[in-house]
PDBQT receptor file of N, H, CA, C and O in Angstrom, charges set to zero:
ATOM      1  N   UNK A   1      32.180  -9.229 -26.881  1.00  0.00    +0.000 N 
ATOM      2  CA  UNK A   1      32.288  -8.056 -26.055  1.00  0.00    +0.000 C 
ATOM      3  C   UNK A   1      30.984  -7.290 -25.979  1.00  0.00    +0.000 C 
ATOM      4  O   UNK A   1      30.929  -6.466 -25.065  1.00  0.00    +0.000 OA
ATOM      5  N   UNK A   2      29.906  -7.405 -26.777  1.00  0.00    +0.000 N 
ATOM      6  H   UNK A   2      29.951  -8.074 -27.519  1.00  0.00    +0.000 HD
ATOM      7  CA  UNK A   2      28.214  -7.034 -26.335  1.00  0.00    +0.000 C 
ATOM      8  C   UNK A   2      28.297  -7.141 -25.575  1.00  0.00    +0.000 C 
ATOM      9  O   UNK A   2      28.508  -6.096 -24.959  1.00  0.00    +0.000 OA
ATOM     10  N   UNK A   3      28.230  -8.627 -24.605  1.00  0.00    +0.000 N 
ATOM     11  H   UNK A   3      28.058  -9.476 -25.105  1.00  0.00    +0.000 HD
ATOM     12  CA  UNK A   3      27.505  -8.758 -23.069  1.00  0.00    +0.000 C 
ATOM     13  C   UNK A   3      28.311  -7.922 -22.247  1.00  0.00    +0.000 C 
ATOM     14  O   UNK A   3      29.533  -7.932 -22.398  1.00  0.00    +0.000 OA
ATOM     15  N   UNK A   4      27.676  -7.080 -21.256  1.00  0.00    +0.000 N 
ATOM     16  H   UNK A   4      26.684  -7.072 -21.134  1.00  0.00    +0.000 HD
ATOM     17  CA  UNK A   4      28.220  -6.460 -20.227  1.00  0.00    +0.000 C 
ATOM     18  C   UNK A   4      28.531  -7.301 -18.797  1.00  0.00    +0.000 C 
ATOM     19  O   UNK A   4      27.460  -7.867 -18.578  1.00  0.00    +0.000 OA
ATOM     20  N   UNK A   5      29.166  -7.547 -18.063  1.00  0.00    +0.000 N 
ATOM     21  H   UNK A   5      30.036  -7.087 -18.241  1.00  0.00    +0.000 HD
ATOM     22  CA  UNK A   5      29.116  -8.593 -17.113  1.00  0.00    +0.000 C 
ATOM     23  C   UNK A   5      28.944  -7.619 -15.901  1.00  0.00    +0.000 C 
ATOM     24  O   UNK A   5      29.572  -6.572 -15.751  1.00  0.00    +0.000 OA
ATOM     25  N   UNK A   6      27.815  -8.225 -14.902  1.00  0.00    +0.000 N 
ATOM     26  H   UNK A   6      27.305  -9.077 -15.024  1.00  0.00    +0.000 HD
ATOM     27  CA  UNK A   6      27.624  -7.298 -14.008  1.00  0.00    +0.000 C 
ATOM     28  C   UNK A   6      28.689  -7.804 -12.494  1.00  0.00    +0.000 C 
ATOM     29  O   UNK A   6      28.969  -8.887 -11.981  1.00  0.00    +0.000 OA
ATOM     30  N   UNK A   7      28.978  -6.590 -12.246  1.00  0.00    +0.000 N 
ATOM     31  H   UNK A   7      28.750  -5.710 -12.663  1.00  0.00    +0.000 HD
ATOM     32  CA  UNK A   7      30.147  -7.123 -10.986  1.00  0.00    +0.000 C 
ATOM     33  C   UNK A   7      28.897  -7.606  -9.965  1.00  0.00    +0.000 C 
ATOM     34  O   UNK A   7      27.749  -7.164  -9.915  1.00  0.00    +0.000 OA
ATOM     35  N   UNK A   8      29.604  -8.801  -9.075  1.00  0.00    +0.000 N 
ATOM     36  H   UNK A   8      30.536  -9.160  -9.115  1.00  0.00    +0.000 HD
ATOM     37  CA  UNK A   8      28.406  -9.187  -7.872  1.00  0.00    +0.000 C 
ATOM     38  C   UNK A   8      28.115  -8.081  -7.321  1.00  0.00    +0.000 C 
ATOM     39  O   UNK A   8      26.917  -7.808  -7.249  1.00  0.00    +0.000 OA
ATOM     40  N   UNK A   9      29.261  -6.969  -6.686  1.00  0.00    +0.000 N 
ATOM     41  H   UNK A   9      30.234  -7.191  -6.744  1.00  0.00    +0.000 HD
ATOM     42  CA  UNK A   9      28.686  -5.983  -5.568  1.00  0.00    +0.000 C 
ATOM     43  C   UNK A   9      27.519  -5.158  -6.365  1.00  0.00    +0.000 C 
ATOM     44  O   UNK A   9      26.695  -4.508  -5.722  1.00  0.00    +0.000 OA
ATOM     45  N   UNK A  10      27.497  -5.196  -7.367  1.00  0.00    +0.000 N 
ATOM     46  H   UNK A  10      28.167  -5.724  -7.889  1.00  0.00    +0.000 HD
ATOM     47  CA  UNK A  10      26.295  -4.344  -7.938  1.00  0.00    +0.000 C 
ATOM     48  C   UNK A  10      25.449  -4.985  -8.062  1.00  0.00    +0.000 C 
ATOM     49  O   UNK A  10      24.398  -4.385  -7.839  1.00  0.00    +0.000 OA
ATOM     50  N   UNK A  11      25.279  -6.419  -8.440  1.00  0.00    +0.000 N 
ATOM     51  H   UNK A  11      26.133  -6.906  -8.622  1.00  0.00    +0.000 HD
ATOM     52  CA  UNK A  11      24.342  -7.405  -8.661  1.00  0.00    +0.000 C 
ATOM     53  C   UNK A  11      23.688  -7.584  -6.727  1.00  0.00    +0.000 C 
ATOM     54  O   UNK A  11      22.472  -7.773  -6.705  1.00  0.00    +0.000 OA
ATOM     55  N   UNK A  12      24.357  -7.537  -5.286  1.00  0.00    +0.000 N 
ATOM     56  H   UNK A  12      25.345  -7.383  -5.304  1.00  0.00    +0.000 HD
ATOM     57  CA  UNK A  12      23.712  -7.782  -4.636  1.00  0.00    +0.000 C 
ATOM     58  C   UNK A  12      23.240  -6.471  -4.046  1.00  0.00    +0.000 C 
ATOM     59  O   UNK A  12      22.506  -6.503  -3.059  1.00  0.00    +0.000 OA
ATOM     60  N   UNK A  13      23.682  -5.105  -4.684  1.00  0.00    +0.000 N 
ATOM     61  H   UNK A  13      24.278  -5.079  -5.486  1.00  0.00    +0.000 HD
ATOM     62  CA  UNK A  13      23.194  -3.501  -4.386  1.00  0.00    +0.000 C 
ATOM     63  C   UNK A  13      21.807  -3.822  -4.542  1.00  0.00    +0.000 C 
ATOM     64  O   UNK A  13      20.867  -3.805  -3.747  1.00  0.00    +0.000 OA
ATOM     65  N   UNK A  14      21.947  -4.266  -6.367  1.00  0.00    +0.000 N 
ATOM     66  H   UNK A  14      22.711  -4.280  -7.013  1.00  0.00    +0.000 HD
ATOM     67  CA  UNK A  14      20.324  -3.940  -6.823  1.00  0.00    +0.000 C 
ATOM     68  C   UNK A  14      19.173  -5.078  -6.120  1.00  0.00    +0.000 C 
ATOM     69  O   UNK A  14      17.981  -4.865  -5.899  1.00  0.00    +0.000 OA
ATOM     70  N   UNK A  15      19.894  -6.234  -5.881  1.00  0.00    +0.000 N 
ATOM     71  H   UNK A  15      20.862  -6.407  -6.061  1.00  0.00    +0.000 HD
ATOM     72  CA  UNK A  15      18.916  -7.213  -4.804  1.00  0.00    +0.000 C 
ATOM     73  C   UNK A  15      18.653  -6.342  -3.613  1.00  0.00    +0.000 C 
ATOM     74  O   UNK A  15      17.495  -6.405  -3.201  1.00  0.00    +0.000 OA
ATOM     75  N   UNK A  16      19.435  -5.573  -2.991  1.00  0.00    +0.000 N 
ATOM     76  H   UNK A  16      20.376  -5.521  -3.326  1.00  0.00    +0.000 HD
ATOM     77  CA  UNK A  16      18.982  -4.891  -2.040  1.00  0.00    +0.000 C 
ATOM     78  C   UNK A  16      17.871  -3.923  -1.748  1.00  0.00    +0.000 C 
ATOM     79  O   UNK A  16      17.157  -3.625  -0.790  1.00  0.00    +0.000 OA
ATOM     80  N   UNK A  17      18.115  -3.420  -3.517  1.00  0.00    +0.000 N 
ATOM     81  H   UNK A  17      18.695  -3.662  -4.294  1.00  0.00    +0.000 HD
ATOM     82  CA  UNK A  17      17.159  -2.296  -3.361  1.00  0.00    +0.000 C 
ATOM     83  C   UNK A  17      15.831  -2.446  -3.608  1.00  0.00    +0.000 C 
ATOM     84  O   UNK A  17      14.897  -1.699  -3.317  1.00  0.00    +0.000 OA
ATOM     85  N   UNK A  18      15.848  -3.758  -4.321  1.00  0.00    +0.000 N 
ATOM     86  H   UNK A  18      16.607  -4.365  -4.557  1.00  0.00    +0.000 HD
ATOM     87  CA  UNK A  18      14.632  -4.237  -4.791  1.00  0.00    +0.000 C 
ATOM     88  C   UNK A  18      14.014  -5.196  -3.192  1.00  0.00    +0.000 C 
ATOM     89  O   UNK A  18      12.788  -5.275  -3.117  1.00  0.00    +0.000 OA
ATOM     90  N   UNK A  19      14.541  -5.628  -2.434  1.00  0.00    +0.000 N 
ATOM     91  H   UNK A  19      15.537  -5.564  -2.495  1.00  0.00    +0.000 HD
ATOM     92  CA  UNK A  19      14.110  -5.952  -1.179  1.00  0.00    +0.000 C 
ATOM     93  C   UNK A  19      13.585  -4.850  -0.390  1.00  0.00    +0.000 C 
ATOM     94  O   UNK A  19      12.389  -4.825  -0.101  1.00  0.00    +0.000 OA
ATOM     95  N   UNK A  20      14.424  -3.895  -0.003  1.00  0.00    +0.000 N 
ATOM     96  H   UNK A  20      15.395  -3.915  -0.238  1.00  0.00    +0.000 HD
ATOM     97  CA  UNK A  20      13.921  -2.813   0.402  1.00  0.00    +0.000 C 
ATOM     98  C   UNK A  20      12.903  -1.825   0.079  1.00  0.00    +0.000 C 
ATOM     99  O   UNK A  20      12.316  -1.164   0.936  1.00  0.00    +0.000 OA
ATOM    100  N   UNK A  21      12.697  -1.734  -1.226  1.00  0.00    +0.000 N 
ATOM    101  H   UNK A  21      13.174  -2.270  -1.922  1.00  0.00    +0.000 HD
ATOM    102  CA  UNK A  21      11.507  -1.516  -2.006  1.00  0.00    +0.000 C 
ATOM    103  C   UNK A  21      10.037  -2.586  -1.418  1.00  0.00    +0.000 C 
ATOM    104  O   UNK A  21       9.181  -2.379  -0.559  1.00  0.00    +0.000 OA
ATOM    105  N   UNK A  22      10.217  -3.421  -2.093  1.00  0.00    +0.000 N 
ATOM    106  H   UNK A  22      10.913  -3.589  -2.792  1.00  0.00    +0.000 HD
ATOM    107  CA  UNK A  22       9.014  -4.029  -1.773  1.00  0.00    +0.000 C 
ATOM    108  C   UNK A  22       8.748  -4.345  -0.111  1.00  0.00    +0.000 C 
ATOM    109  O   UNK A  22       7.601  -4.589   0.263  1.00  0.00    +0.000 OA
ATOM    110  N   UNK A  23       9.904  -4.322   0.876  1.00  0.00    +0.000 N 
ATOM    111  H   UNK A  23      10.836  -4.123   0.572  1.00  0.00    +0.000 HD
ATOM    112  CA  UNK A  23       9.450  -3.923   2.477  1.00  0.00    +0.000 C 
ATOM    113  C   UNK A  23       8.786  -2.659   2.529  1.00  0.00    +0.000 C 
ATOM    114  O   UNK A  23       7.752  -2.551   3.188  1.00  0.00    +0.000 OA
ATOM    115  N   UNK A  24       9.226  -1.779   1.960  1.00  0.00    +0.000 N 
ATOM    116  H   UNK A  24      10.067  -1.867   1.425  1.00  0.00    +0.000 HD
ATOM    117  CA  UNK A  24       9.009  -0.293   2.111  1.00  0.00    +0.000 C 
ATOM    118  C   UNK A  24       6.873  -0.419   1.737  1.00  0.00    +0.000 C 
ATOM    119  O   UNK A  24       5.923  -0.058   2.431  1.00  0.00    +0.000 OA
ATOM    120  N   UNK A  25       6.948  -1.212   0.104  1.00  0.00    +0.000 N 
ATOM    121  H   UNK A  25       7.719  -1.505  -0.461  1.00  0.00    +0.000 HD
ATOM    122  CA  UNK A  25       5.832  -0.999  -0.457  1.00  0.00    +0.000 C 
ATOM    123  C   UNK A  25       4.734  -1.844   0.738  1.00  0.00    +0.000 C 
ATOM    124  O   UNK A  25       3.638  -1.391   1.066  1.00  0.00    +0.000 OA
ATOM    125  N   UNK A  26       5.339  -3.168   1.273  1.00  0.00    +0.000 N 
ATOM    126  H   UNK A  26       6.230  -3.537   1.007  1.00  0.00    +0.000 HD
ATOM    127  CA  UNK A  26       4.202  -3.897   2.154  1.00  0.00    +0.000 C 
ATOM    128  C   UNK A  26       4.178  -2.650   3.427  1.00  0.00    +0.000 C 
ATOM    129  O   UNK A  26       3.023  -2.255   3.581  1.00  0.00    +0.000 OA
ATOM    130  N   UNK A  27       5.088  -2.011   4.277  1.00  0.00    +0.000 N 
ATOM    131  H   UNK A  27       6.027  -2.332   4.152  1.00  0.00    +0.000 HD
ATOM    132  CA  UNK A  27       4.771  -1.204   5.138  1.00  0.00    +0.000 C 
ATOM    133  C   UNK A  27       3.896  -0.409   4.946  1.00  0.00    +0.000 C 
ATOM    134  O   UNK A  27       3.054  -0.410   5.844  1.00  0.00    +0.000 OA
ATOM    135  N   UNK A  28       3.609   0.751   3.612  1.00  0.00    +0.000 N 
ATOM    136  H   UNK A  28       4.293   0.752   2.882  1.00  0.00    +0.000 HD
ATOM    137  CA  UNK A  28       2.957   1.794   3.302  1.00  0.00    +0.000 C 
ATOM    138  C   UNK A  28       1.771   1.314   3.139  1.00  0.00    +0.000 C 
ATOM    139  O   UNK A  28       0.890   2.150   3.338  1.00  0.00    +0.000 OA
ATOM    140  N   UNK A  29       1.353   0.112   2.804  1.00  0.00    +0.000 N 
ATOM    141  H   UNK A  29       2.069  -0.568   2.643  1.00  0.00    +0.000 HD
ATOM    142  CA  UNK A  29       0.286  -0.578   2.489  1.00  0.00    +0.000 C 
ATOM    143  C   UNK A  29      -0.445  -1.222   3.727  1.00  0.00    +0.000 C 
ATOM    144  O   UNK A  29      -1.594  -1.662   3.687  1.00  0.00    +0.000 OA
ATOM    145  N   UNK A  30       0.390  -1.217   4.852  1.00  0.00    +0.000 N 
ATOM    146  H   UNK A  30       1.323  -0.859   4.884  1.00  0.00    +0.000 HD
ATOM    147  CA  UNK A  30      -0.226  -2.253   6.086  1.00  0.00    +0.000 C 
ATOM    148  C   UNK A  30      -0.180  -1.242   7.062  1.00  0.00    +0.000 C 
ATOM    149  O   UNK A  30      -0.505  -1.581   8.200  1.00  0.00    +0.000 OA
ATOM    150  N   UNK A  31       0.241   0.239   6.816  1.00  0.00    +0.000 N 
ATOM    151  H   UNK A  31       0.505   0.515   5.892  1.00  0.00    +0.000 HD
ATOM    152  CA  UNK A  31       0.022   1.349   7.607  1.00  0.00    +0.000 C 
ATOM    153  C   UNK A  31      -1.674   2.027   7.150  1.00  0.00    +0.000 C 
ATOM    154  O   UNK A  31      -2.605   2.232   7.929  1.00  0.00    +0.000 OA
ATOM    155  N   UNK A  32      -1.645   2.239   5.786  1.00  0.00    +0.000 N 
ATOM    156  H   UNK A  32      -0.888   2.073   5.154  1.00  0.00    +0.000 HD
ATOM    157  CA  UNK A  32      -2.283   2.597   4.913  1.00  0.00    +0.000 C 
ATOM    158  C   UNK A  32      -4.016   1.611   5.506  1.00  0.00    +0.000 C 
ATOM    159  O   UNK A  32      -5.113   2.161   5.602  1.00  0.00    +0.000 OA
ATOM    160  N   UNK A  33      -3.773   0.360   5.753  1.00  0.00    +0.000 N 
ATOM    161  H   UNK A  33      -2.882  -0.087   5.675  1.00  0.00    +0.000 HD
ATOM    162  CA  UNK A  33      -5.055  -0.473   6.164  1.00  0.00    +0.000 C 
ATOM    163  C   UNK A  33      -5.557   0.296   7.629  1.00  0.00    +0.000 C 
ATOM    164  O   UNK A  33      -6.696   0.704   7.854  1.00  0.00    +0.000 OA
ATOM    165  N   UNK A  34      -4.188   0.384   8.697  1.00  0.00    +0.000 N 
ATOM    166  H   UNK A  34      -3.263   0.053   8.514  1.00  0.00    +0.000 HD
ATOM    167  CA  UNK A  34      -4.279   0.326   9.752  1.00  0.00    +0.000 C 
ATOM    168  C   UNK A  34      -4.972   2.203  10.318  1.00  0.00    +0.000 C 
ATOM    169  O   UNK A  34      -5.727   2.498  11.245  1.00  0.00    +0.000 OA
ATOM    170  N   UNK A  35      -4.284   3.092   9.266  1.00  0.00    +0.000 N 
ATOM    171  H   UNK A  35      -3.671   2.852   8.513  1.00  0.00    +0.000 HD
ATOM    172  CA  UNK A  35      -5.439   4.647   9.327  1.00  0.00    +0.000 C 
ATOM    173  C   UNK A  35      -6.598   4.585   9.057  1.00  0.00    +0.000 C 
ATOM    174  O   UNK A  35      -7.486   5.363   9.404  1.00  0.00    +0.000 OA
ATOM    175  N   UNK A  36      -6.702   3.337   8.199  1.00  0.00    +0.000 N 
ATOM    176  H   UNK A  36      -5.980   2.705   7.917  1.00  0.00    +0.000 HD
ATOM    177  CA  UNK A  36      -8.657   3.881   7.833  1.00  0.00    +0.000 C 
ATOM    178  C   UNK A  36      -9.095   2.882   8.773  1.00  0.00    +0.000 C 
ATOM    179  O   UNK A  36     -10.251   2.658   8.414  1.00  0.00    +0.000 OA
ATOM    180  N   UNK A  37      -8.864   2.201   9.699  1.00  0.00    +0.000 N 
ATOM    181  H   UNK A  37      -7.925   2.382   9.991  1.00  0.00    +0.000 HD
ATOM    182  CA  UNK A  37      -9.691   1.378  10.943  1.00  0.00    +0.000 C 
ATOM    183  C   UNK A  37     -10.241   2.763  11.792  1.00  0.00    +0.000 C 
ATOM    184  O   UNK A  37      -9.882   3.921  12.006  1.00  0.00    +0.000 OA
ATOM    185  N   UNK A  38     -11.280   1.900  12.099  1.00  0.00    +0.000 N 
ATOM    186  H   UNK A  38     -11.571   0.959  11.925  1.00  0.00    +0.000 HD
ATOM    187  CA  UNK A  38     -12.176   3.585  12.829  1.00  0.00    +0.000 C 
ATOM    188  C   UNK A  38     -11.261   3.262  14.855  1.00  0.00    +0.000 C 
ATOM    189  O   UNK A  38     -10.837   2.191  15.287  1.00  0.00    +0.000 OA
ATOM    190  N   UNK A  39     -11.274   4.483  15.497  1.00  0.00    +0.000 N 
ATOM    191  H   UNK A  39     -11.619   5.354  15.146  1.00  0.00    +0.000 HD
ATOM    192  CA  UNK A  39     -10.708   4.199  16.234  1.00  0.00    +0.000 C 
ATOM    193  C   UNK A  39     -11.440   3.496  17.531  1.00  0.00    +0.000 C 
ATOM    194  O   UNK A  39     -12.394   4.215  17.827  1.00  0.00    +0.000 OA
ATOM    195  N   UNK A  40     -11.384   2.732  18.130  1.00  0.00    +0.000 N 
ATOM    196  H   UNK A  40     -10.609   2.148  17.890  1.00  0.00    +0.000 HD
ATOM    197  CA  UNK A  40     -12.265   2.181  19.065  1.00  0.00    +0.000 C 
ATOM    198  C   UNK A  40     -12.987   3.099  20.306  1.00  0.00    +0.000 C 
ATOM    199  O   UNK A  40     -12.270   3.779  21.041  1.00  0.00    +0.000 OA
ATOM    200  N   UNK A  41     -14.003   3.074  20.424  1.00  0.00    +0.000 N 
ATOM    201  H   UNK A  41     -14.585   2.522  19.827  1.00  0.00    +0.000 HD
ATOM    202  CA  UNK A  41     -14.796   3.586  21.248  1.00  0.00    +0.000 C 
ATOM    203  C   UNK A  41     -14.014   4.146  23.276  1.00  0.00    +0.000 C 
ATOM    204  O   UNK A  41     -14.196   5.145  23.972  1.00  0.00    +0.000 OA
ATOM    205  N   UNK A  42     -13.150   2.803  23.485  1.00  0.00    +0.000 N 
ATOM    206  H   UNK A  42     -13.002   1.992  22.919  1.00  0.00    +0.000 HD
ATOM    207  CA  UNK A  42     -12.727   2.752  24.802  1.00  0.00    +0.000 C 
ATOM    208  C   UNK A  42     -11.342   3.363  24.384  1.00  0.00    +0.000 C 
ATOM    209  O   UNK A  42     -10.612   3.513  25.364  1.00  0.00    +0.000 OA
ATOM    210  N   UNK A  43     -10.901   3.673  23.442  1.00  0.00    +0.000 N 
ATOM    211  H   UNK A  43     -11.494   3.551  22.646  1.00  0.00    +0.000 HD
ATOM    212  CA  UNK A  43      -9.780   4.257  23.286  1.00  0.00    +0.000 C 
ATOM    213  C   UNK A  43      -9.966   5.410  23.018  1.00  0.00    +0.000 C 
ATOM    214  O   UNK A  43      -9.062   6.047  23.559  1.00  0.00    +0.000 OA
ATOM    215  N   UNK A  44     -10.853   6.285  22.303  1.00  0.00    +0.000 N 
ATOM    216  H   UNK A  44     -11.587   5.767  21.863  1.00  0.00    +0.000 HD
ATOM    217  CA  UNK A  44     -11.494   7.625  22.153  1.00  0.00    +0.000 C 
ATOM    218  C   UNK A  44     -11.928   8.223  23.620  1.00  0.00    +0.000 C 
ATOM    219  O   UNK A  44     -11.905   9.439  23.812  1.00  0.00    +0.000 OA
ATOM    220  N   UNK A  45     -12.413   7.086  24.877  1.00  0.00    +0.000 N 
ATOM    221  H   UNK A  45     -12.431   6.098  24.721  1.00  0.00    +0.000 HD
ATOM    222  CA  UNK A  45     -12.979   7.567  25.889  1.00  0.00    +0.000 C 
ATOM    223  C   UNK A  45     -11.628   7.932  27.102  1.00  0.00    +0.000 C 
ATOM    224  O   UNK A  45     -11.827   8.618  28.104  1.00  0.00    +0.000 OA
ATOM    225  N   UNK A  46     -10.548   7.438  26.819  1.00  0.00    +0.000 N 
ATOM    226  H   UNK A  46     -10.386   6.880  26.005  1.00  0.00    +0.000 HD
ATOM    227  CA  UNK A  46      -9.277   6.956  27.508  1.00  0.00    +0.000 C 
ATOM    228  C   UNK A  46      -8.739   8.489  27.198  1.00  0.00    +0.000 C 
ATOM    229  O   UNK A  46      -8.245   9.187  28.083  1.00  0.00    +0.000 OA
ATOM    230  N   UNK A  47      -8.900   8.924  25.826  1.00  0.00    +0.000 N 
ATOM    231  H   UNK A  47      -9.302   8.357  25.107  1.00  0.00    +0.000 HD
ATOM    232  CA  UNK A  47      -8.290  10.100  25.470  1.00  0.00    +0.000 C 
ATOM    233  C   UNK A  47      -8.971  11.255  26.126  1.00  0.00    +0.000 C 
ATOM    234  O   UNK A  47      -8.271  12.222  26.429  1.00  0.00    +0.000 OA
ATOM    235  N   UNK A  48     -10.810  11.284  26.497  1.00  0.00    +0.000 N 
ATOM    236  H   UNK A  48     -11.379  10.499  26.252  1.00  0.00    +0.000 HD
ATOM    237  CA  UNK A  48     -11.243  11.992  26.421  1.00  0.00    +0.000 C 
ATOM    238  C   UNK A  48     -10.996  12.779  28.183  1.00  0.00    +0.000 C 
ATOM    239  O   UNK A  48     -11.050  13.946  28.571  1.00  0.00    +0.000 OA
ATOM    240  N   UNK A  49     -10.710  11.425  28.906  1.00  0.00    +0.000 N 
ATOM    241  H   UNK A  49     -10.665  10.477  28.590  1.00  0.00    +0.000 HD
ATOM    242  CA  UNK A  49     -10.338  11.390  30.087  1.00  0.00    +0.000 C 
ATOM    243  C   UNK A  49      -8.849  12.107  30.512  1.00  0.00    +0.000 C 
ATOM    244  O   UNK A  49      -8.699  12.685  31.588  1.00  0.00    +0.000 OA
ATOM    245  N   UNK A  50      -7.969  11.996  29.674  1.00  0.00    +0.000 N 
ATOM    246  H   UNK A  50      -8.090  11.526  28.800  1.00  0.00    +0.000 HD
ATOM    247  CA  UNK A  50      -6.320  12.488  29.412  1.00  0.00    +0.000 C 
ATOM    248  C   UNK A  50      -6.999  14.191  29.877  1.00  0.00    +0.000 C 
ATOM    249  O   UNK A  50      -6.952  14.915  30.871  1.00  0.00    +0.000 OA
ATOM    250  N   UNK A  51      -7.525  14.241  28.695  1.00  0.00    +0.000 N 
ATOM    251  H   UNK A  51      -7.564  13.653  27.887  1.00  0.00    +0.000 HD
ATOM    252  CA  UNK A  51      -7.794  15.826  28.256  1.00  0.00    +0.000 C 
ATOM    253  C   UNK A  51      -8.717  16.442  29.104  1.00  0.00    +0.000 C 
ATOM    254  O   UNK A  51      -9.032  17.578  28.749  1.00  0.00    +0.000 OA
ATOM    255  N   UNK A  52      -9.371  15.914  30.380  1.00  0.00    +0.000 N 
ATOM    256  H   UNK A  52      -9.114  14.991  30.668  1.00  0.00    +0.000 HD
ATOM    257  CA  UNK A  52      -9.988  16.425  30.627  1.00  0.00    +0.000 C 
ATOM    258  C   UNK A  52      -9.165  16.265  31.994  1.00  0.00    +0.000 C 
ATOM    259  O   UNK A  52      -9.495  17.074  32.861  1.00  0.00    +0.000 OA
ATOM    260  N   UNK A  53      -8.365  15.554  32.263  1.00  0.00    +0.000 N 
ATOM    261  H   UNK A  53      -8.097  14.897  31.558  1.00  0.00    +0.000 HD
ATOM    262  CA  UNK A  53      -7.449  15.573  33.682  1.00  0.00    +0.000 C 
ATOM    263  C   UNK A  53      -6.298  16.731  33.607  1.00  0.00    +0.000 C 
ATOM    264  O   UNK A  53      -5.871  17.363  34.573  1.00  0.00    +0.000 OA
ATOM    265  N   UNK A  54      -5.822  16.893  32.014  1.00  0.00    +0.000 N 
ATOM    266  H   UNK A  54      -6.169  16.379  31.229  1.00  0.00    +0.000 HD
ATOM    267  CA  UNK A  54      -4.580  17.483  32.038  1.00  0.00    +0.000 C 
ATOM    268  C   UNK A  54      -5.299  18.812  31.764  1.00  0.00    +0.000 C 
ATOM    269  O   UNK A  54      -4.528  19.668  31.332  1.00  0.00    +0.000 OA
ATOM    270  N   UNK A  55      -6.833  19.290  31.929  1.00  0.00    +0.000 N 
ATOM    271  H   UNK A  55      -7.459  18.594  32.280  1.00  0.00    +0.000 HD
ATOM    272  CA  UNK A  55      -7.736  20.875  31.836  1.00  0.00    +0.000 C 
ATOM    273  C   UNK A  55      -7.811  20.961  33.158  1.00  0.00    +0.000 C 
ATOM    274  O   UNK A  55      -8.013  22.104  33.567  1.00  0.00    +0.000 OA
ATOM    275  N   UNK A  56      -7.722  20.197  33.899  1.00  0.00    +0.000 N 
ATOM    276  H   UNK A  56      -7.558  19.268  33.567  1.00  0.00    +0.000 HD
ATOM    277  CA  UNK A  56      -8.185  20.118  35.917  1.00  0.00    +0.000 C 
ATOM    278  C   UNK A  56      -6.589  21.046  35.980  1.00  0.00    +0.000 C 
ATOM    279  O   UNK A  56      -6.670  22.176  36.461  1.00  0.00    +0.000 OA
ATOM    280  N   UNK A  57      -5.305  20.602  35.541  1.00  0.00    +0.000 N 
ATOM    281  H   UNK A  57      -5.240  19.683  35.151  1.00  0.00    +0.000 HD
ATOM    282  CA  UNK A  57      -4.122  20.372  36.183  1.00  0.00    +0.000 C 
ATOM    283  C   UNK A  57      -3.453  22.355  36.012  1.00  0.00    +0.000 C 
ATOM    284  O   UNK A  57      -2.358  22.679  36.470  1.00  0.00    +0.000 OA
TER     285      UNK A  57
């Protein structure tokens, strides 16, 4: 009577959470790469154009 026997629904909770965890950890990490990329030149100029159409309007 030591061993505790784990019921499956709890045994596939904690698989869950541990999946969801480490999705969670690769997202924060592949967001995390994608903020420090500098932003491209023709995309800074695209914006600069927005802002200077929607100062005309």
């Amino acid at each position: 009577m030591g061993s505790k026997e784990v019921k499956p629904d709890a045994e596939a909770d904690r698989s869950r959470r541990v999946r969801q965890k480490r999705i969670g950890d690769q997202l924060r990490r592949l967001y995390d790469d994608v903020t420090s990329e500098p932003v491209p030149d023709e995309f800074l100029n695209l914006l600069e154009q927005a802002d200077k159409s929607s100062e005309k309007k």
